[in-house]
C-alpha positions in Angstrom: 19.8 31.6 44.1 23.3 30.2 45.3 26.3 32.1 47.2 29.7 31.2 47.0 32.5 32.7 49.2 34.8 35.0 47.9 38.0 37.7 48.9 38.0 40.9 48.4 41.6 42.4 47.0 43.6 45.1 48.1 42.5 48.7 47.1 44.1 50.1 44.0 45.2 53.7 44.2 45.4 56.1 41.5 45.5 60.0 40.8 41.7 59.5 41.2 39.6 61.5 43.4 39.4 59.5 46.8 35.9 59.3 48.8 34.9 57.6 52.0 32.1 55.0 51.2 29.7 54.4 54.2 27.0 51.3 53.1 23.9 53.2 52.0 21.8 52.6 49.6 19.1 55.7 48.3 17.9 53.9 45.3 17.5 50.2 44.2 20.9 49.0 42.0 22.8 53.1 42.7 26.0 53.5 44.3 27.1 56.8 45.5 30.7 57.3 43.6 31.8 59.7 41.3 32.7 58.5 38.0 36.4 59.7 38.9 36.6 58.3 42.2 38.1 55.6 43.6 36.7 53.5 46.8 39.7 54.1 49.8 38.3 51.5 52.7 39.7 52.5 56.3 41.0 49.7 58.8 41.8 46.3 58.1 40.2 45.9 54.3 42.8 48.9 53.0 46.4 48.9 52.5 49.3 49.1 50.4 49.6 47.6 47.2 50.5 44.1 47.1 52.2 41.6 44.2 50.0 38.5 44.9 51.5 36.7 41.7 51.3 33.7 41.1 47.6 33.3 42.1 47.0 29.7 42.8 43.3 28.7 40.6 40.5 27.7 43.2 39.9 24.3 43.0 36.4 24.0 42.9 33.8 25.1 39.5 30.4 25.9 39.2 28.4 25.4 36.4 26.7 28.5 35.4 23.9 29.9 33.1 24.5 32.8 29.8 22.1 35.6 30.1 22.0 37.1 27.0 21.8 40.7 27.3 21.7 40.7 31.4 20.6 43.9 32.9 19.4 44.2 36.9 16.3 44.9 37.6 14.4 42.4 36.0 13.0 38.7 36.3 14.7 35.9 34.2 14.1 32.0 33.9 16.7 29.8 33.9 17.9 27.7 32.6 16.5 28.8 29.2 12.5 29.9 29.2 12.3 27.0 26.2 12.4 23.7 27.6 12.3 20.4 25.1 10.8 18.1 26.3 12.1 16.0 23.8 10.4 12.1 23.5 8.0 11.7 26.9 7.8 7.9 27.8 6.0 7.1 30.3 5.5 10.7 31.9 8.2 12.9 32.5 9.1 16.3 34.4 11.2 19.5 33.7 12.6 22.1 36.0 13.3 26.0 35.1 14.0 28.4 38.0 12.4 31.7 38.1 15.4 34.1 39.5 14.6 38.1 40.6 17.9 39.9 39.8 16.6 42.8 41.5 17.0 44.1 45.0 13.7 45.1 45.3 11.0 42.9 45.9 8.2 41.8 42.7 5.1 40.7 42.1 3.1 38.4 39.7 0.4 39.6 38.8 -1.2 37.0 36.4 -0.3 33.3 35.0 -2.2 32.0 31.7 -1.6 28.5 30.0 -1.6 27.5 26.4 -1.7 24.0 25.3 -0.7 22.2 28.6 -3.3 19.3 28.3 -1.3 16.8 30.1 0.6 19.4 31.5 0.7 20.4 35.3 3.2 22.5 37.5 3.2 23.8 40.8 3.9 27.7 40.5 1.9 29.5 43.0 -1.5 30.9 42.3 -1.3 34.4 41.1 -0.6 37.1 42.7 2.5 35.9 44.3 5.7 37.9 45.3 9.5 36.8 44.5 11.8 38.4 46.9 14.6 40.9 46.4 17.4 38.4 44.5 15.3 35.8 45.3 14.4 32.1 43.3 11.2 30.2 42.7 11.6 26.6 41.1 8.7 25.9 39.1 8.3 21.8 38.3 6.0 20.8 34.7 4.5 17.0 35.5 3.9 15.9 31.8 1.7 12.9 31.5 1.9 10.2 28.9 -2.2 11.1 28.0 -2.1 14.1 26.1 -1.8 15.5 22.5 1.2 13.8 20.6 2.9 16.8 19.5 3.6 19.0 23.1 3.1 22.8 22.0 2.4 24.5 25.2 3.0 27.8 26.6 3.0 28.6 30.3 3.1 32.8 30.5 4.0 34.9 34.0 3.6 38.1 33.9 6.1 39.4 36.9 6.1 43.1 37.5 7.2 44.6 34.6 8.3 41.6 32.5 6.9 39.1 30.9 7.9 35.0 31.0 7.1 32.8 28.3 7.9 29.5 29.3 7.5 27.0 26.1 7.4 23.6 26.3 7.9 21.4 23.7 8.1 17.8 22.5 6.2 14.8 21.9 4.8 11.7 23.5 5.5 8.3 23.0 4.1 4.4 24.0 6.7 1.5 24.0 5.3 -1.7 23.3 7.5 -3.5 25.9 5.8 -7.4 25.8 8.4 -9.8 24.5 6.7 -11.1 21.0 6.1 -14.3 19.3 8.3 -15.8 17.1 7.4 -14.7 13.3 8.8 -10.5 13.5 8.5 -9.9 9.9 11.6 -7.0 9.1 11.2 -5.8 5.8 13.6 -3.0 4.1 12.5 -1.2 1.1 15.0 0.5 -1.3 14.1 2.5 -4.4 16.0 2.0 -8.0 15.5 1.9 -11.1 16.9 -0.5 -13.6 17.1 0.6 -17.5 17.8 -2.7 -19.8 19.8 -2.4 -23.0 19.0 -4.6 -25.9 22.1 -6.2 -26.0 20.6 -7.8 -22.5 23.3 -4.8 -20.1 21.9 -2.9 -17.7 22.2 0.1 -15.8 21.0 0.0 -12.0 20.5 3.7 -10.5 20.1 3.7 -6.8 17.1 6.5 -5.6 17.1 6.0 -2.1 20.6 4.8 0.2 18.6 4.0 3.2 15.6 1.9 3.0 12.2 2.5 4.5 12.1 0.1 7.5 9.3 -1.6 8.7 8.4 -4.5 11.2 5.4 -7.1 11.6 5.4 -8.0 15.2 3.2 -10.7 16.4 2.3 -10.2 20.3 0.3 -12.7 22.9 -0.7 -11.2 25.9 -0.1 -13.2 29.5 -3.7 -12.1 31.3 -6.9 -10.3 30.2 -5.6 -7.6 32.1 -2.3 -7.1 29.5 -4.8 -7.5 26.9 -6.7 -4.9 27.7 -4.3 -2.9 28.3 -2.6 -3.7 24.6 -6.2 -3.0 23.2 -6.5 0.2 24.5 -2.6 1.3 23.8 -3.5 0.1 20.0 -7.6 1.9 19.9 -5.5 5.1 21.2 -2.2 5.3 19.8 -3.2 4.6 16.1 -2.0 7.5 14.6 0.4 8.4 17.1 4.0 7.7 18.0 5.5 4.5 19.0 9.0 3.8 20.5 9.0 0.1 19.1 11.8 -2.0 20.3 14.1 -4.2 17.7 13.6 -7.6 19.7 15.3 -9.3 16.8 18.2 -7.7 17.8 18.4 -8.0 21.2 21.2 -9.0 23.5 21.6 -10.4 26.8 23.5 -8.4 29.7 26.3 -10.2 30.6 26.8 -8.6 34.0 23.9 -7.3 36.8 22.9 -4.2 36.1 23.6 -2.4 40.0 21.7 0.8 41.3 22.9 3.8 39.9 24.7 2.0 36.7 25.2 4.1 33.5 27.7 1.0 31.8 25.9 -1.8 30.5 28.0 -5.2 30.1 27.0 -6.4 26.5 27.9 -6.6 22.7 26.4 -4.3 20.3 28.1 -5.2 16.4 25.0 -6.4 15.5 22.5 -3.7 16.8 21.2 -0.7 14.5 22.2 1.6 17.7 24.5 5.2 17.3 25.3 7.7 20.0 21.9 9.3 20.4 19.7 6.5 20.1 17.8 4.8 22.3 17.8 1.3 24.1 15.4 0.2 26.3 17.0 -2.5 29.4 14.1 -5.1 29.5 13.8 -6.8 32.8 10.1 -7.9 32.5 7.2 -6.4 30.4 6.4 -4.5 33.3 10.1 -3.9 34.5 11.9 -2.0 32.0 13.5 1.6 31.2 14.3 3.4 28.0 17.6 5.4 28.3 19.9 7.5 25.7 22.9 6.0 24.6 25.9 8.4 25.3 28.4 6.2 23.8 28.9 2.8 22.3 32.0 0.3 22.0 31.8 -3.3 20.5 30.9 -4.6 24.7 29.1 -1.8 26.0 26.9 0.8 25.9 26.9 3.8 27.9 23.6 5.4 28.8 23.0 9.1 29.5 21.7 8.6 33.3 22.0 6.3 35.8 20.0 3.1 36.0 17.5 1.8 38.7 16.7 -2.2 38.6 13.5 -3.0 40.2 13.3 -4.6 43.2 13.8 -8.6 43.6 13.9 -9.1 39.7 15.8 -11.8 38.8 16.2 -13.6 35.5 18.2 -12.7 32.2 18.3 -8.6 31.4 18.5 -7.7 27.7 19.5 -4.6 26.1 17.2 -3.8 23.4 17.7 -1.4 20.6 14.6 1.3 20.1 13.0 3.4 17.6 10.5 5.9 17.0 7.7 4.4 15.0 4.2 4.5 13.8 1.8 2.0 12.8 1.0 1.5 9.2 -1.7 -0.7 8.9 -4.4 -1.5 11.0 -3.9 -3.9 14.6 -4.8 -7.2 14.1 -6.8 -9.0 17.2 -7.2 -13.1 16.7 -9.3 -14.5 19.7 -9.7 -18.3 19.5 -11.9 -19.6 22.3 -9.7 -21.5 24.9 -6.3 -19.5 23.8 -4.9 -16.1 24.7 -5.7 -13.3 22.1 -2.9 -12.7 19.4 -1.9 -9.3 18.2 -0.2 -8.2 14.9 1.1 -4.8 14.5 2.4 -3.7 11.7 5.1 -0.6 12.6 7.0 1.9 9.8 10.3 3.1 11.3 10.2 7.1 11.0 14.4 7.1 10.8 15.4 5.5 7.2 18.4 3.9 8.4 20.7 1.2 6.7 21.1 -1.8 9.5 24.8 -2.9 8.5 26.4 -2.0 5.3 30.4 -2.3 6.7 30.2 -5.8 7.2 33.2 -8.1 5.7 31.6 -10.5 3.6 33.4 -13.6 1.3 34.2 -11.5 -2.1 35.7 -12.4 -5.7 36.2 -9.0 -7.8 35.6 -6.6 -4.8 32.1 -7.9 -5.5 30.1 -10.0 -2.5 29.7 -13.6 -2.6 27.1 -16.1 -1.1 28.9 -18.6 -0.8 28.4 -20.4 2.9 26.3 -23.3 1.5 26.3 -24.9 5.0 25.2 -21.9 6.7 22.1 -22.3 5.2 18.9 -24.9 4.8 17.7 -24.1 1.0 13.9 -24.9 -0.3 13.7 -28.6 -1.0 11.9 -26.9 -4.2 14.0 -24.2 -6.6 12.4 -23.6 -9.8 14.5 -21.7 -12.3 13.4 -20.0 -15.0 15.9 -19.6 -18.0 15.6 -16.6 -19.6 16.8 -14.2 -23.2 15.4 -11.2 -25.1 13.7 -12.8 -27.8 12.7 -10.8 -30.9 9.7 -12.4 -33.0 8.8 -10.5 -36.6 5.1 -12.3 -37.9 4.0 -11.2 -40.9 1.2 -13.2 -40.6 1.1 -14.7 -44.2 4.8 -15.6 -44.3 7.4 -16.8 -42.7 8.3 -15.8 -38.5 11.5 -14.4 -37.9 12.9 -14.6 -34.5 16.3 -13.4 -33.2 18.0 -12.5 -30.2 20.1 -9.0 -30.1 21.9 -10.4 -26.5 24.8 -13.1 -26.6 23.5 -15.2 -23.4 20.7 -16.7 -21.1 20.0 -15.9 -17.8 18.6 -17.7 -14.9 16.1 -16.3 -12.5 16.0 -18.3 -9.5 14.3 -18.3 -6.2 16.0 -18.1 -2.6 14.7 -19.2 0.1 17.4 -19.3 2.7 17.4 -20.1 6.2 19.9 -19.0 8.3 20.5 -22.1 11.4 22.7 -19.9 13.6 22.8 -16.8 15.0 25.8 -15.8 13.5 24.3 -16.6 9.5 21.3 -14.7 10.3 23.7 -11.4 10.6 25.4 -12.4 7.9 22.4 -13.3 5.9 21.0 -9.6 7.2 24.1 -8.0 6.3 24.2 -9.5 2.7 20.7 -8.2 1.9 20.9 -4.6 3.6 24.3 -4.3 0.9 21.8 -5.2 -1.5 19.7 -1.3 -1.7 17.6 -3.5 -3.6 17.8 -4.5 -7.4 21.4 -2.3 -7.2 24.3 -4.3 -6.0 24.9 -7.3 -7.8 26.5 -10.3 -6.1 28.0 -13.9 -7.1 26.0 -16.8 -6.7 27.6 -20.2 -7.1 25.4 -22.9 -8.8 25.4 -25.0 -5.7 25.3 -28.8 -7.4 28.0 -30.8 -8.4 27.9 -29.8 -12.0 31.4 -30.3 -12.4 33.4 -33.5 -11.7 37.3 -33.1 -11.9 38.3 -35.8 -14.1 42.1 -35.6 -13.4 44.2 -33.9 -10.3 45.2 -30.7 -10.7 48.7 -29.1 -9.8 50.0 -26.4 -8.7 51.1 -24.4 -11.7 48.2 -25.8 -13.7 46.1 -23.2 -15.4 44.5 -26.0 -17.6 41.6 -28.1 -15.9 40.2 -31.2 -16.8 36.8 -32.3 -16.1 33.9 -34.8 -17.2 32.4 -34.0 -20.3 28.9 -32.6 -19.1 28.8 -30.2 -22.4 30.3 -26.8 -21.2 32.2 -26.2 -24.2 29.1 -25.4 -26.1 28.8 -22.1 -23.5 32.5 -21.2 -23.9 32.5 -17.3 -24.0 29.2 -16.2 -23.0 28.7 -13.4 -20.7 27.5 -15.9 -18.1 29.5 -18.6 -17.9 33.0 -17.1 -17.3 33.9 -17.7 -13.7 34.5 -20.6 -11.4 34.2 -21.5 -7.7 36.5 -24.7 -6.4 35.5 -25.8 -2.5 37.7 -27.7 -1.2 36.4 -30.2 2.0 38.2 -28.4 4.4 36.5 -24.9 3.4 38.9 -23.5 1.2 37.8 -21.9 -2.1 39.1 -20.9 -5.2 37.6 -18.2 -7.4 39.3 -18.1 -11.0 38.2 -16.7 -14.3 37.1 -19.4 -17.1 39.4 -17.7 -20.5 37.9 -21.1 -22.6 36.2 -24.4 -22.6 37.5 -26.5 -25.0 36.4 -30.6 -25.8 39.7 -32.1 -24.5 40.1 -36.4 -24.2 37.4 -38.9 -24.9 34.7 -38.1 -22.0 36.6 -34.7 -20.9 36.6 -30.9 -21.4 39.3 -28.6 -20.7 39.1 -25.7 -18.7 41.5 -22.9 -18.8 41.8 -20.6 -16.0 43.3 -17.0 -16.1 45.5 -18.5 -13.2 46.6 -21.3 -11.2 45.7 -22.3 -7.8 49.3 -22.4 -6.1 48.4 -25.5 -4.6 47.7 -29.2 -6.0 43.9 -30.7 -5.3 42.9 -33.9 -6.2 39.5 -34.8 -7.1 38.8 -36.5 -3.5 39.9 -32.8 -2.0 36.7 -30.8 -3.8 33.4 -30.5 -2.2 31.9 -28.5 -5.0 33.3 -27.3 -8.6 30.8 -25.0 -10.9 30.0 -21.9 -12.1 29.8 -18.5 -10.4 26.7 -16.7 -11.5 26.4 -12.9 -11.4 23.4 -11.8 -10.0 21.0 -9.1 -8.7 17.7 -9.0 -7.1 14.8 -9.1 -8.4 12.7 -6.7 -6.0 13.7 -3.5 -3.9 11.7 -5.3 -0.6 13.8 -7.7 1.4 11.5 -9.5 4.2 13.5 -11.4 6.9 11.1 -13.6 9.3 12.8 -13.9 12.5 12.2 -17.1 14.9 13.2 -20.7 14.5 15.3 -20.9 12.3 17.6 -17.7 13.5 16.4 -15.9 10.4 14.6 -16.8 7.2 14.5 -15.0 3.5 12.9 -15.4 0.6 14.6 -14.1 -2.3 14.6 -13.9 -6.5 18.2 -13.6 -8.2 17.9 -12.5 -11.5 21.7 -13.4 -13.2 23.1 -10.6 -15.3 26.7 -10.4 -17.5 29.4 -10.8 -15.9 
C-alpha cells in the first residue's frame, strides 16, 4: 500500500461544541468526537481562518483503483478480483494485490483452487497474516500447456471475508515458421441467386463477411522443428491457433530498438484494426505477438514496448495475426532424402472482409477488370455460350423449341495471375468486392474483335469499323457497351445505342457520346465489347507465391 504526502488545513470554527483531541485510539476505525463537535488543535497546527484562494493544482497524479461499496474493516483485491487473461501466447502472468483496509491485523485461514491446471502463483501457504493496512501481491504464472478455455478460481478466505479471484481466458499456439510458397486463401460468401425466365436475375447477399480460411504449406529446417511442429499439430488439433497472414506481410523499414512501441512500415494492404494483433517476426524462433493500439497508412503502434533479441540481424517483418483453428486434418509428406512437408489447413474464427474500400477502374459506378497487362491469362479459355432453351416433344409430332430470354450469355473461365505485387492487391481487392455470385462487374472481351476502319474525331458519336457481323447483335441485352484502349493507357467506356451495316466492308457504331478527343486507328490497343458479369461460385481461392498471386475464376455474363 502507497503513501503520498499531504497538508493539513487550517481549523474551521463554528458555533460547534469545541473538544481537545489527544491521539488515542479505544477501538479499531473509532474516533472519540461528538457528532456536534469540532476538532480545535493547540500550537502551531491551529489558527485563524485563512483565504488560501487561488489554490495552485499539485502537479503530480496517481492512478487509483474504484471500490465499489468501500467500507474499513475488511480485505479487498485490487485491481479487480476478475482478471482476463485474455489470449495466453506463449505463457503469461497477472498481478492483483491483496490490500487489508483495516487497522487491525488478519488472518488467512484457508486457500482452495479451481481449475488452475497450468496455473501457479506464489501466495503464501495458509495460514498467513496481512498486517494492519498492509499489501500482499499475489503473481498467477499461466503456462501455454493447459486446458484451452482458462476457467479458474483461486479462493482466500481472510478473516471474515472471502476472495474469489477468477481467472479467465484462453490459450493459444502461433505457428511462427515462414511457409512455402503455395498459401491457399480462400473466402466463402453466402447468396442466393433467383433466375427469371426472361434470363434477369435477382442476387441476394446472406452473409457480408466471408468465412476465411488458409492452406499453409510448411517445411521444417531440422528434425528438431519437426518434432516440435508434430507435436504442436498431435496437441493443438482442436484447439486455438494464432495463425499469422504471411501473405500479407511487410518488411520493417527501420530497426526495431529496445523498448520500441512504433513500428516503421505500411499497413494499406493488411487485414489489421485497432485491437488486432501482429506478430514482429525476426526468426522462427525470434518473434513476439503484440496488440495494435493504433494504425496509420506507415505505422503501427503496439500496446507495449518491444524487446529485439539479441545479435539478430537480417530483414524484420510485421505480420498480421488471427485467431484460428484447424479444419481439416495436418498433412505430413516425408520423402526419403528431403525435409518433411506440412499442410495445415486453418478456418479464421473472425469473419472479416480483407479490403472492400479499395478504388478500382469503374464504368456505371460498377468495377471493371480491365488491367489486361497486369495479368498472365490461361493460354487455354474455353467459353461456353449459353440461353434458356425451352423444348415441347410430343413424341409423335413435331418439337417445338423457343427461348423466353432476348440474348446469350458467355461463361468463361479466369485464370489470372497477378505479376506484381501491386496486381495481386488489386486482383485481392476485386474478388473480396465480389461477396461471391453478388456484385456483378465488367469484363472486356480482351481480343481484337474490333478493327477501327476509319479515324474517329472528336465530336464523332458515329464509329466505323470492319465488318466482323455485329449488326446482327444490335440491341441485345449483351452487347450494348464498348471499351476503346488507347496505347498509351487511356480508355474509353461508351454505350453502343445501334449497330448498323454502314460502307461495303464496314459497320457503324453509334455511341451515346463522343470521346472529346480524335483517335486514329494506329492510337487503339484494343476496341470490343464490355461484358457484364458475375461469378459463378461464392468461394474465391487465391494461391499466393510466384507469381505474386494467382486465381481461378468462372464469369457467368448477365444483361446489362
Amino acid at each position: 500500500m502507497s503513501t503520498y504526502a499531504g497538508t493539513l488545513p487550517s481549523a474551521i470554527l463554528t458555533d460547534f461544541d469545541e473538544v481537545s483531541y489527544t491521539p488515542s485510539m479505544p477501538g479499531p476505525n473509532t474516533w472519540p468526537l461528538a457528532s456536534n463537535a469540532c476538532l480545535v488543535l493547540d500550537g502551531a497546527l491551529s489558527g485563524a481562518l485563512t483565504n488560501n484562494a487561488p489554490i495552485e493544482m499539485h502537479p503530480t497524479s496517481h492512478a487509483g483503483v474504484l471500490l465499489p461499496g468501500f467500507a474499513f474493516g475488511h480485505v479487498y483485491a485490487l485491481p479487480s478480483a476478475d482478471i482476463d487473461l485474455g489470449t495466453v501466447i506463449d505463457g503469461g502472468a497477472a498481478e492483483i494485490e491483496l490490500w487489508n483496509a483495516a487497522l487491525e491485523s488478519v488472518t488467512c485461514a484457508s486457500v482452495s483452487e479451481s481449475e488452475m491446471d497450468g496455473i501457479a502463483n506464489d501466495a503464501p501457504v495458509a495460514p498467513f497474516t496481512l498486517s494492519p493496512l498492509g499489501s500482499l501481491t499475489v503473481t498467477y504464472t499461466v503456462a501455454s500447456n493447459g486446458p484451452v478455455d482458462i476457467a479458474a478460481t483461486h479462493t482466500l478466505v481472510i478473516g471474515a471475508d472471502t476472495l474469489a479471484i477468477a481467472l479467465s481466458g484462453s490459450r493459444a499456439v502461433v505457428l511462427s515458421l515462414w511457409p512455402d510458397n503455395g498459401i491457399v486463401e480462400k473466402l466463402s460468401w453466402l447468396s442466393d441467386v433467383i433466375t427469371f425466365r426472361d434470363g434477369g436475375e435477382q442476387r441476394i447477399a446472406k452473409r457480408l463477411q466471408p468465412r476465411r480460411s488458409v492452406k499453409i504449406p510448411v517445411r521444417p529446417p531440422d528434425r528438431a522443428y519437426a518434432q516440435r511442429l508434430d507435436n504442436m499439430a498431435q496437441a493443438w488439433r482442436a484447439n486455438a491457433w494464432l495463425v499469422p497472414l504471411y501473405q500479407e506481410a511487410q518488411r520493417i523499414t527501420a530497426p526495431v530498438a529496445e523498448g520500441a512501441t512504433v513500428l516503421a512500415v505500411e499497413t494499406g494492404n493488411m487485414t489489421l484494426v485497432a485491437g488486432d494483433r501482429v506478430m514482429v517476426w525476426w526468426s522462427a524462433a525470434a518473434w513476439a505477438v503484440v496488440e495494435v493500439a493504433s494504425l496509420t497508412d506507415a505505422a503501427i503502434v503496439c500496446a507495449k514496448p518491444l524487446t529485439p533479441p539479441t545479435g539478430q540481424v537480417g530483414a524484420v517483418y510485421a505480420v498480421p495475426v488471427h485467431p484460428a483453428v484447424l479444419v481439416a486434418s495436418p498433412i505430413r509428406e516425408r520423402t526419403p532424402g528431403y525435409p518433411d512437408k506440412y499442410t495445415l489447413e486453418f478456418r479464421f474464427t473472425e469473419d472479416r472482409n480483407p479490403d472492400d474500400t479499395a478504388t478500382l477502374p469503374q464504368y456505371l459506378d460498377v468495377d471493371v477488370l480491365a488491367d489486361v497487362a497486369a495479368y498472365l491469362q490461361a493460354d487455354k479459355q474455353d467459353t461456353q455460350i449459353t440461353r434458356v432453351i425451352s423444348t415441347v416433344d410430343c413424341d409423335t409430332g413435331q418439337v417445338f423449341y423457343s427461348s423466353p430470354t432476348d440474348f446469350s450469355a458467355q461463361q468463361t473461365p479466369l485464370e489470372l495471375s497477378a505479376l506484381t505485387r501491386a496486381a495481386a492487391w488489386d486482383l485481392r481487392r476485386f474478388c473480396s468486392r465480389r461477396l461471391g455470385r453478388v456484385v456483378p462487374f465488367w469484363r472486356p472481351v480482351y481480343d481484337r474483335s474490333m478493327v477501327l476502319a476509319a479515324t474517329i474525331n472528336a465530336t464523332d458519336q458515329m464509329l466505323r469499323v470492319e465488318d466482323r457481323g455485329f449488326a446482327i447483335l444490335s440491341g441485345q441485352a449483351t452487347r450494348r457497351h464498348l471499351i476503346i484502349e488507347l496505347t498509351d493507357g487511356t480508355r474509353f467506356y461508351r454505350e453502343v445505342t445501334e449497330i448498323a451495316p454502314g460502307a461495303s466492308g464496314q459497320e457503324i457504331l453509334t455511341i451515346n457520346d463522343a470521346l472529346g478527343v480524335s483517335v486514329t486507328p494506329a492510337q487503339i490497343r484494343m476496341m470490343c465489347t464490355l461484358a457484364l458479369c458475375r461469378l459463378d461460385a461464392d468461394d474465391v481461392e487465391l494461391t499466393w507465391g510466384r507469381p505474386a498471386c494467382k486465381a481461378t475464376l468462372v464469369s457467368v455474363e448477365v444483361a446489362a
